[in-house]
C-alpha positions in Angstrom: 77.0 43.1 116.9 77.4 44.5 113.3 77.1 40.7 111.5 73.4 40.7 112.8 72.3 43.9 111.0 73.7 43.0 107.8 72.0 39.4 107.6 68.7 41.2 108.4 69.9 44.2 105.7 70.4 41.2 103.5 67.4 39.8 103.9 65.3 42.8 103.0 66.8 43.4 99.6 66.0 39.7 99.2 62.4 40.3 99.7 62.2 43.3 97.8 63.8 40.9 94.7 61.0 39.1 95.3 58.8 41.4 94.3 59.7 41.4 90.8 60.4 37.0 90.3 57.4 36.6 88.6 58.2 39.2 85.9 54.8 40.8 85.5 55.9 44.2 86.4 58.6 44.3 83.4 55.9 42.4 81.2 53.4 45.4 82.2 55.5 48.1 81.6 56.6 47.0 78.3 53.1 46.8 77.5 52.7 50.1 78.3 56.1 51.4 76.6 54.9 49.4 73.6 51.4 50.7 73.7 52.7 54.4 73.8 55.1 53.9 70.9 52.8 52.6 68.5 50.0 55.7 69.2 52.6 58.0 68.2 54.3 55.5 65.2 50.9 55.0 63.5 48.6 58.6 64.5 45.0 57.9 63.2 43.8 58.9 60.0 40.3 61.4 59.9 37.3 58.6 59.1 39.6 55.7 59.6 37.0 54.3 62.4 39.2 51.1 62.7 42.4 52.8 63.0 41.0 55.4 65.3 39.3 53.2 67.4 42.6 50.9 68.1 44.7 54.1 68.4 41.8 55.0 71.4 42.3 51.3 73.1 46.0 51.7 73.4 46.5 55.3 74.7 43.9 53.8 76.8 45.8 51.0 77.9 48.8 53.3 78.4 47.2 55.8 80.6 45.9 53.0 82.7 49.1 51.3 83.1 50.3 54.4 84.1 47.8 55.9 86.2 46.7 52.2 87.8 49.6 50.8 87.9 49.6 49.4 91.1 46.3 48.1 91.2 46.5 46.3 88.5 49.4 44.8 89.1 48.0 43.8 92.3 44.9 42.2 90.6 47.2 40.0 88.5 49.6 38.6 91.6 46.7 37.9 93.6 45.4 35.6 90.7 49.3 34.5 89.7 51.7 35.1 92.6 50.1 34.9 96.0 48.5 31.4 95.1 51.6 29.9 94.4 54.2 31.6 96.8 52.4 33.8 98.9 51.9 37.5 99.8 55.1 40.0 99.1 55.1 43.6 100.5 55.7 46.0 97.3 59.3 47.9 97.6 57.3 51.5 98.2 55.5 49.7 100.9 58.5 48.5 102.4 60.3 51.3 102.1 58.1 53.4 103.9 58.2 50.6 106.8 61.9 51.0 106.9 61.5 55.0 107.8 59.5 53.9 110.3 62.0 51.5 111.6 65.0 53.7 111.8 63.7 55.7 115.0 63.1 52.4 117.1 66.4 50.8 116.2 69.9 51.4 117.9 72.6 53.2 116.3 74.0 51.1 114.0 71.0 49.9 112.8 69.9 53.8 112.0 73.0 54.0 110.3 73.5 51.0 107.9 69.3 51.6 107.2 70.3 55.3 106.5 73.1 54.9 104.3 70.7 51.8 102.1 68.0 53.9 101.9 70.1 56.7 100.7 71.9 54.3 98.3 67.9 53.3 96.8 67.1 56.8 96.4 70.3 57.6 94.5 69.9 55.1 92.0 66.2 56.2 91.5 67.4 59.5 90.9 70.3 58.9 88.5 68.0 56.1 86.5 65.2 58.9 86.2 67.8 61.5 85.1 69.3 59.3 82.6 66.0 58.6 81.2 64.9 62.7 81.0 68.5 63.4 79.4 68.4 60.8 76.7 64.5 61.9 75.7 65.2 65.5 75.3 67.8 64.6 73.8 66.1 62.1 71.4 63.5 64.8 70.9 66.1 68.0 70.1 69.3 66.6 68.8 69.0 65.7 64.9 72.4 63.5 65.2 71.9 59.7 63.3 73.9 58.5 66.8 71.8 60.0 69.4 70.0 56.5 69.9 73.1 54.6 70.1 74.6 56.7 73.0 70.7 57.5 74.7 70.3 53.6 74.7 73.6 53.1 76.1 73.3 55.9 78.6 69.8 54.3 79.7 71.5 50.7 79.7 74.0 52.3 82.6 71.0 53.0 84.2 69.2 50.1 84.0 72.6 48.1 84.9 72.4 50.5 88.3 69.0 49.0 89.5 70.0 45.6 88.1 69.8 43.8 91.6 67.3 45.8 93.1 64.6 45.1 90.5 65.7 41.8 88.8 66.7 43.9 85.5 68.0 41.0 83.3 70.8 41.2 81.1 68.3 40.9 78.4 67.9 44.5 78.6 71.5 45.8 79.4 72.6 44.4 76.2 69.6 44.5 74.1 69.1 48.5 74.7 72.8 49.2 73.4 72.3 46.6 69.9 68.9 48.2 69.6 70.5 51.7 69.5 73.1 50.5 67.1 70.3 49.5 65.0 68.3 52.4 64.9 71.6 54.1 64.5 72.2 52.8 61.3 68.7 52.0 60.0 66.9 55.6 60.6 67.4 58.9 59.3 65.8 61.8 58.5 65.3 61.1 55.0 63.5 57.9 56.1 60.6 60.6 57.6 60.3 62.4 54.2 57.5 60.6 52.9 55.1 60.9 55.8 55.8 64.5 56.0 56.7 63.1 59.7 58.9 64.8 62.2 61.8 62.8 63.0 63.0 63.5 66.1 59.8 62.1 67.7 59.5 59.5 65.7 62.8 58.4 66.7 61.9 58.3 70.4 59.4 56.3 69.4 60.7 53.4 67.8 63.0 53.6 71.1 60.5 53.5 73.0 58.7 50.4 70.7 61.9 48.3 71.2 62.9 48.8 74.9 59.1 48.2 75.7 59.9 44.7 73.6 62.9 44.4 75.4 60.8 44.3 78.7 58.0 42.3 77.7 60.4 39.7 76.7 62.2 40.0 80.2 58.8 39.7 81.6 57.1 36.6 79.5 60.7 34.8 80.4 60.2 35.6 83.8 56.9 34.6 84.4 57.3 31.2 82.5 60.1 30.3 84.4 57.8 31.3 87.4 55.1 29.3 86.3 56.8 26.3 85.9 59.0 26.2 89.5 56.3 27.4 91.2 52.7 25.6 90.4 49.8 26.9 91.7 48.8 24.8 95.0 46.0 22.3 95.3 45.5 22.8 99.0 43.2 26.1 99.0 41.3 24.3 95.8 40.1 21.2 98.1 
């Protein structure tokens, strides 16, 4: 009785994998990660039009991939994705069909649905209060090491939701070295210059490199995609 249950538990993390093979939901938010970074890296200037105006298309882009994130997303599997492999449910959609599940099936069902959900939502939690701890503390501790043990702190997180959401090793490892860089690289009196404040700055470039760090995972993603999965001829004829 209890082998059933866990092929069919199986089998819905599987399809919640899924969700993410084709990489365009690490590729979008390291746009938007990227986006964010370089509005605050490069503020615009008074009367420098050009500058202004490309500062204006990337908050822009930001605040839609934040706000729209879905829908656009959506937009870009239905012309990439569900083509080639067909429709997947998105993991909040799923989720919420699971809640709905756990009245109408038997005990043990409840329970091992129960205890995964519970699992999900811990992870969620300690990746989002990894995240809030490591940019207040990018934002109020003056320390030269804060982004080597932020980054590391936010690659424990990231290594938490590693099978859920296809987070490749690309970023586990890359967030630490990119911590060490900045580390070593950026100080205080790098800011003197600008007249810049550091602390934010700091964040920023953080923010600069793990947004790379996701659009790489993404482009990888989605070429590998591409390539075992070409688009069918049959709806074309």
């Amino acid at each position: 009785m209890s082998i059933m249950p866990a092929r069919i538990l199986d089998a819905k993390q599987r399809a919640r994998q899924y969700w993410f093979v084709d990489g365009l939901t690490h590729l979008l938010l390291g746009v938007a990660l990227l986006s964010m970074s370089i509005c605050i890296l490069i503020p615009p200037r008074p009367r420098a039009f050009g500058q202004l105006a490309l500062w204006a298309v990337l908050l822009g882009l930001f605040m839609a991939l934040m706000l729209r994130q879905r829908p656009i997303l959506e937009w870009f599997k239905a012309r990439i994705t569900y083509p080639r492999t067909g429709y997947v449910q998105p993991p909040d959609d799923a989720m919420s069909a699971d809640m709905v599940e756990l009245g109408l099936e038997g005990a043990h069902g409840r329970r091992a649905d129960a205890e995964r959900l519970a699992a999900d939502q811990r992870k969620r939690v300690l990746a989002g209060a990894f995240a809030a701890v490591g940019s207040c503390a990018m934002l109020f501790i003056g320390s030269r090491w804060v982004p080597l043990v932020m980054s590391t702190m936010f690659a424990s997180a990231m290594s938490v939701l590693r099978r859920r959401e296809r987070i490749s090793w690309i970023v586990i490892l890359g967030l630490p070295a990119l911590g060490v860089f900045l580390s070593i690289s950026i100080g205080p009196s790098d800011w003197h210059s600008t007249g810049a404040a550091y602390p934010p700055y700091r964040l920023a470039w953080l923010m600069a490199g793990w947004g790379a760090l996701f659009m790489l995972q993404g482009a990888i993603a989605l070429t590998r995609y591409l390539l075992q999965n070409p688009e069918s001829k049959v709806d074309a004829s």
